[in-house]
PyMOL commands that place a pseudoatom at each C-alpha (Angstrom):
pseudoatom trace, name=CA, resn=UNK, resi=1, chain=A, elem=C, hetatm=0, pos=[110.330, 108.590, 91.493]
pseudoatom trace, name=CA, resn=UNK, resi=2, chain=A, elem=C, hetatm=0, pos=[106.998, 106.345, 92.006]
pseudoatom trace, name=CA, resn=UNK, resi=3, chain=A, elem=C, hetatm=0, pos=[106.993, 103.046, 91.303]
pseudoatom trace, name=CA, resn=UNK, resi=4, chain=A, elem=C, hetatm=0, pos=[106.063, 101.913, 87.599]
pseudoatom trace, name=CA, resn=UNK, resi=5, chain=A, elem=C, hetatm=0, pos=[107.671, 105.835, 86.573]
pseudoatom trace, name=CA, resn=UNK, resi=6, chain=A, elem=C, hetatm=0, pos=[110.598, 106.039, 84.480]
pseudoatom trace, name=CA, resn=UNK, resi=7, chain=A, elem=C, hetatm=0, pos=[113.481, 109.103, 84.212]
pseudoatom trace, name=CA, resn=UNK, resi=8, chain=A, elem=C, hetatm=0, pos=[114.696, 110.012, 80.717]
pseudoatom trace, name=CA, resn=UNK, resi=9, chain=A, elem=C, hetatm=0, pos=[118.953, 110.862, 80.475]
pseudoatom trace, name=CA, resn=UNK, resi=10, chain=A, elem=C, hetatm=0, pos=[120.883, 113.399, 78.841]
pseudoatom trace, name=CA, resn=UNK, resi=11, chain=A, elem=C, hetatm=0, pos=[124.812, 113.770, 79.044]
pseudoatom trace, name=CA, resn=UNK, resi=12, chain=A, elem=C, hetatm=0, pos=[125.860, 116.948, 81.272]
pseudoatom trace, name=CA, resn=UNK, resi=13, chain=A, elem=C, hetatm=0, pos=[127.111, 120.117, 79.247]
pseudoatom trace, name=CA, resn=UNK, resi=14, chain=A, elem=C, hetatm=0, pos=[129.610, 122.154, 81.312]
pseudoatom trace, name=CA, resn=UNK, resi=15, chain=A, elem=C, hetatm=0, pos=[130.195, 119.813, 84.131]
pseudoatom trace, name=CA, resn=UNK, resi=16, chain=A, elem=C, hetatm=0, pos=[133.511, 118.642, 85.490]
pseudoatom trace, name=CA, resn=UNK, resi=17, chain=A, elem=C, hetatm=0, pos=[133.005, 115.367, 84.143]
pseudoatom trace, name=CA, resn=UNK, resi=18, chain=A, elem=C, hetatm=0, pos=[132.435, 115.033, 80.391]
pseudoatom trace, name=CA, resn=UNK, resi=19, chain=A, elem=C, hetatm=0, pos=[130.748, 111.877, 80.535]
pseudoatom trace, name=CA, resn=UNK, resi=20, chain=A, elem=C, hetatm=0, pos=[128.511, 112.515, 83.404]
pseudoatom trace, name=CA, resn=UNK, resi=21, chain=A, elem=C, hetatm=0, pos=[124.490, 112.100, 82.784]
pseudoatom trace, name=CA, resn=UNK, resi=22, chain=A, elem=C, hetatm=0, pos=[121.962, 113.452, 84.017]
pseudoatom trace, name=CA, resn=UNK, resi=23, chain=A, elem=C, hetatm=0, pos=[118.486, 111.738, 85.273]
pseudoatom trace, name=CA, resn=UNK, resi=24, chain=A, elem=C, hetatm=0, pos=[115.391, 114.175, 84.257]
pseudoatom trace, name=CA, resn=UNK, resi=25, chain=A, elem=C, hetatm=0, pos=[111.927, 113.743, 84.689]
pseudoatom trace, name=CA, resn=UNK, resi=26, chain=A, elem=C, hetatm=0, pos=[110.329, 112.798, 81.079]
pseudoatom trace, name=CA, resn=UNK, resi=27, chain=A, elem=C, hetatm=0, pos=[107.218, 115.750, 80.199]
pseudoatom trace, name=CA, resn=UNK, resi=28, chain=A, elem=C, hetatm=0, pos=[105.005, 112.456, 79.132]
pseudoatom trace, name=CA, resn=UNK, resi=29, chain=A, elem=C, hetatm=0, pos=[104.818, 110.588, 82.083]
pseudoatom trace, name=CA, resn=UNK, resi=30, chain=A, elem=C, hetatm=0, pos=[100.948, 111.191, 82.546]
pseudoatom trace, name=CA, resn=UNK, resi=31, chain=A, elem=C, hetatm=0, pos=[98.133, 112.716, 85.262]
pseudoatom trace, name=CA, resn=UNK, resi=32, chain=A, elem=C, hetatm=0, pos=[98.800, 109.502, 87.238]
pseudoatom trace, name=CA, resn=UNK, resi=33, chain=A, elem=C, hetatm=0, pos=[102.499, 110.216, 88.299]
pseudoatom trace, name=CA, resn=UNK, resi=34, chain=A, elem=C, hetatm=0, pos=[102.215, 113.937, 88.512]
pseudoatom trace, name=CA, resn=UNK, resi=35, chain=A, elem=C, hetatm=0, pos=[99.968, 114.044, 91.056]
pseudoatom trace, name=CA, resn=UNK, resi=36, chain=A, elem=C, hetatm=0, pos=[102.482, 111.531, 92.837]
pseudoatom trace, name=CA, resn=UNK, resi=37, chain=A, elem=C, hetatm=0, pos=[104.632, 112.815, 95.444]
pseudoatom trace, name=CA, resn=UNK, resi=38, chain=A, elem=C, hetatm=0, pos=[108.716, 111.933, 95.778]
pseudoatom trace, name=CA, resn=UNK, resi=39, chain=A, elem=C, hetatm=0, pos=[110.902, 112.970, 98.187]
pseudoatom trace, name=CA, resn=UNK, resi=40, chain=A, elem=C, hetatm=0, pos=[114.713, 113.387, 98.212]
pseudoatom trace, name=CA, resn=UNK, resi=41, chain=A, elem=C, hetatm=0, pos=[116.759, 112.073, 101.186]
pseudoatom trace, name=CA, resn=UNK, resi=42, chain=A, elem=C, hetatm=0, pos=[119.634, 113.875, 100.299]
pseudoatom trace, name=CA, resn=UNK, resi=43, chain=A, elem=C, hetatm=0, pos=[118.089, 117.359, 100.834]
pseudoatom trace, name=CA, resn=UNK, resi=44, chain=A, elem=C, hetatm=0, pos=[115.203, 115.990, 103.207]
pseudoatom trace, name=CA, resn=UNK, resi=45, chain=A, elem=C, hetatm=0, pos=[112.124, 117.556, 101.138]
pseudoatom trace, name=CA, resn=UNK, resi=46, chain=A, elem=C, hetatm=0, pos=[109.229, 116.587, 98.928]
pseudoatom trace, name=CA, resn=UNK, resi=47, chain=A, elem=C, hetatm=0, pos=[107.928, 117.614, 95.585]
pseudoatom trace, name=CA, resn=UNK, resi=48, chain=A, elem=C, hetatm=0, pos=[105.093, 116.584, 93.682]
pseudoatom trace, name=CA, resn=UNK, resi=49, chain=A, elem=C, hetatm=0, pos=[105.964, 115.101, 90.400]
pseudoatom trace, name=CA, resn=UNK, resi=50, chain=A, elem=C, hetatm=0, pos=[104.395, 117.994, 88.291]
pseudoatom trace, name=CA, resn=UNK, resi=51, chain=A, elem=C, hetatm=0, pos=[106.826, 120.358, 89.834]
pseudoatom trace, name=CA, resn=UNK, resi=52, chain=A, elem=C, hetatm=0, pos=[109.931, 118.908, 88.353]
pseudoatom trace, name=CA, resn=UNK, resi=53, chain=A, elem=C, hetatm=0, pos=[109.345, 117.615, 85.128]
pseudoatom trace, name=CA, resn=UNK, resi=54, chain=A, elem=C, hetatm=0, pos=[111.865, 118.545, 82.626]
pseudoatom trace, name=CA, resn=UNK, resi=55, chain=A, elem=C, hetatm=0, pos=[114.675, 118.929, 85.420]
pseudoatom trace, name=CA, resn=UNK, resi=56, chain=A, elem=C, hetatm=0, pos=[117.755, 117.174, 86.473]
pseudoatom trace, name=CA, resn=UNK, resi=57, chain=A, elem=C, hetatm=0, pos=[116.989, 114.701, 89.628]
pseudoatom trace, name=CA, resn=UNK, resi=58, chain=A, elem=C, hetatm=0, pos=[119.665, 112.817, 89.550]
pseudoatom trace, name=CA, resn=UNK, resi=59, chain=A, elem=C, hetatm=0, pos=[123.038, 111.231, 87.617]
pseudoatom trace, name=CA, resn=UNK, resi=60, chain=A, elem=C, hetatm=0, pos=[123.926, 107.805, 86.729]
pseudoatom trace, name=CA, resn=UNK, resi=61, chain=A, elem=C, hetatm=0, pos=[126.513, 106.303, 88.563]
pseudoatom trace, name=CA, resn=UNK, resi=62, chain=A, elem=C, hetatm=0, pos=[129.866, 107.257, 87.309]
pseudoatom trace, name=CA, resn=UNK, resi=63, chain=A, elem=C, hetatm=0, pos=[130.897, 103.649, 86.653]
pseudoatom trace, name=CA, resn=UNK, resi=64, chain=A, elem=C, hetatm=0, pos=[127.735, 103.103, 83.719]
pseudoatom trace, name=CA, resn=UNK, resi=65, chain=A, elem=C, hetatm=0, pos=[127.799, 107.142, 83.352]
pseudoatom trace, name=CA, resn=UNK, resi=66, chain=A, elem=C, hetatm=0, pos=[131.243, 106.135, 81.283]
pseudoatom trace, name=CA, resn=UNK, resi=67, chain=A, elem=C, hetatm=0, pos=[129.764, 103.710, 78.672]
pseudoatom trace, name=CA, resn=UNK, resi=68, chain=A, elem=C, hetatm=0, pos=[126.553, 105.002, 78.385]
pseudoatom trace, name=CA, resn=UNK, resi=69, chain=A, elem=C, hetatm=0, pos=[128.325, 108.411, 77.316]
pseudoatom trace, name=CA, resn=UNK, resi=70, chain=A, elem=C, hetatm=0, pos=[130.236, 106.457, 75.129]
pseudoatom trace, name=CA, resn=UNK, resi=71, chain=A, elem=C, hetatm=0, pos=[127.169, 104.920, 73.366]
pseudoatom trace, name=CA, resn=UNK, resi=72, chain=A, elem=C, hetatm=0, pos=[125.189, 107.894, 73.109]
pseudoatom trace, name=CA, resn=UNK, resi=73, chain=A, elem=C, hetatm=0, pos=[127.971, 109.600, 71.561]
pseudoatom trace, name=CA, resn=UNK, resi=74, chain=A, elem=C, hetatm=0, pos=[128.634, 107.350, 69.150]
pseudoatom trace, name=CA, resn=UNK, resi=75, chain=A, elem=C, hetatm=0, pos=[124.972, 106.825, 68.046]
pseudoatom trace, name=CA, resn=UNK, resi=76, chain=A, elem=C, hetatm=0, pos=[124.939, 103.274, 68.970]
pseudoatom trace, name=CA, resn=UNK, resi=77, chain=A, elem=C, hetatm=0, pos=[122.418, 103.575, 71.172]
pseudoatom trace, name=CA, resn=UNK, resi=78, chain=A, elem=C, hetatm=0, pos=[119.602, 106.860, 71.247]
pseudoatom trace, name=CA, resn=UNK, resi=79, chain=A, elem=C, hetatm=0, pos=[118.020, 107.046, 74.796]
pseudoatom trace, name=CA, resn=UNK, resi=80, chain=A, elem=C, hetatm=0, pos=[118.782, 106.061, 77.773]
pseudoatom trace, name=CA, resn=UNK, resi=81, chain=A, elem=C, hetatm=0, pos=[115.635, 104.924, 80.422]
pseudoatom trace, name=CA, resn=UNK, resi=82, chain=A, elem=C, hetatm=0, pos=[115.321, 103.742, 83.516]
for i in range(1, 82): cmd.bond("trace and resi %d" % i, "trace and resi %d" % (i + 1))
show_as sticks, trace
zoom trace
């Protein structure tokens, strides 16, 4: 993601771990950061912004991925950002 940008988090339905969460890109991040350009190293390509907001580009790491499920479950906490 660019710099100053921010992903939104959701836990994973279906997955093999029930307290894994997902990173998305938020739908309100603004002209600015759409037209900005991130690439994966993992899979060695680019996107612009634009082209994947509202899907999955990451997870949290499984050690936080625990108690942040936890939280969110429990409705001690409502979002997750970062």
């Amino acid at each position: 993601m660019p710099v100053g940008a921010y992903v939104r988090t959701e836990i994973e339905h279906g997955g093999k771990d029930p307290n894994a969460i997902l990173c998305l890109v938020p739908e309100d991040l603004g002209d600015f950061y759409e037209d900005q350009t991130m690439y994966s190293r993992s899979s060695k390509k680019s996107y612009k912004v634009r082209d994947v907001v509202g899907k999955p580009i990451g997870r949290v790491q499984y050690f936080l991925s625990e108690t942040f499920a936890e939280l969110l479950k429990n409705g001690k906490v409502q979002s997750v950002e970062g």
